[in-house]
C-alpha positions as CSV (number, residue, x, y, z in Angstrom):
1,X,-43.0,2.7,-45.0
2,X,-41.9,-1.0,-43.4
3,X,-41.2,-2.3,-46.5
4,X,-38.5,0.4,-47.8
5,X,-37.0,-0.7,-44.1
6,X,-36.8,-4.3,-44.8
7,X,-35.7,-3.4,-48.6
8,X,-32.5,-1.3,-47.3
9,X,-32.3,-3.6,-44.6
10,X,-31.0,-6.7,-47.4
11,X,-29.5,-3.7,-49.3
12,X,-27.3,-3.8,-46.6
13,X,-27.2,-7.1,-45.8
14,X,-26.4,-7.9,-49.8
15,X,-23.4,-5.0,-49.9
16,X,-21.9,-6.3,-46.5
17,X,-21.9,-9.9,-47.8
18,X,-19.9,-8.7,-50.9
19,X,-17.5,-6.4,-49.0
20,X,-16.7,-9.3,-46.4
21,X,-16.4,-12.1,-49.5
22,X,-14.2,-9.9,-51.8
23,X,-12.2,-9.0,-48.5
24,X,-12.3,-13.5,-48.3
25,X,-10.8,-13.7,-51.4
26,X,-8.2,-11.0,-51.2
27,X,-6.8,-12.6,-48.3
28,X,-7.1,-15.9,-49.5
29,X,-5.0,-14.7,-52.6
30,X,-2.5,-13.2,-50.6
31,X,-1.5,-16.2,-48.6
32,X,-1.6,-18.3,-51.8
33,X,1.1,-16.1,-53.3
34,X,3.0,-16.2,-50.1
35,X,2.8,-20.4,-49.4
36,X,4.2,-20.2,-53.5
37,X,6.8,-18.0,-52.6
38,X,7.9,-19.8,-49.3
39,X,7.6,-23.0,-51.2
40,X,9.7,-21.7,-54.1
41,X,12.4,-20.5,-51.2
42,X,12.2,-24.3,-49.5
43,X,12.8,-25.9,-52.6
44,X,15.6,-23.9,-53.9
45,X,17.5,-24.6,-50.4
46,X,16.7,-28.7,-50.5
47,X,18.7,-27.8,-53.8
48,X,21.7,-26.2,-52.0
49,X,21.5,-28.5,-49.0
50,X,21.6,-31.8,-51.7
51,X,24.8,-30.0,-53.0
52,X,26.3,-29.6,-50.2
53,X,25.6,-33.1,-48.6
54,X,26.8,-34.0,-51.7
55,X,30.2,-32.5,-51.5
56,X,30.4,-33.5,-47.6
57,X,30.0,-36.8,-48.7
58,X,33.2,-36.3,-51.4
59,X,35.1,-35.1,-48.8
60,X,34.7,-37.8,-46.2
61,X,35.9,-40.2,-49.0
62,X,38.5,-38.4,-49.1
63,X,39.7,-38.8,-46.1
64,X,39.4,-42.0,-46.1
């Protein structure tokens, strides 16, 4: 009778270790594909903040 205990006891133990890794690598996924997506937002404005340093820099030597 103790050992069906101990056998459903690393039943358990095995099932809880793959619902808290799978829930690990969901999350993990999730914020991988948000840092992209911030990153991919960052990078587009460095893009628009070069162009527009870039024109402020035409028109101050133009008023010079």
């Amino acid at each position: 009778m103790q050992g069906w205990i101990v056998v459903a006891a690393w039943c358990f133990a095995a099932l809880f270790a793959i619902v808290l890794l799978s829930f690990a690598i969901y999350e993990i996924n999730w914020k991988l594909r948000r840092l992209n997506t911030d990153r991919d937002r960052l990078t587009q404005l460095a893009v628009e903040l070069a162009a527009v340093g870039e024109e402020l820099q035409t028109a101050a030597e133009r008023l010079r």
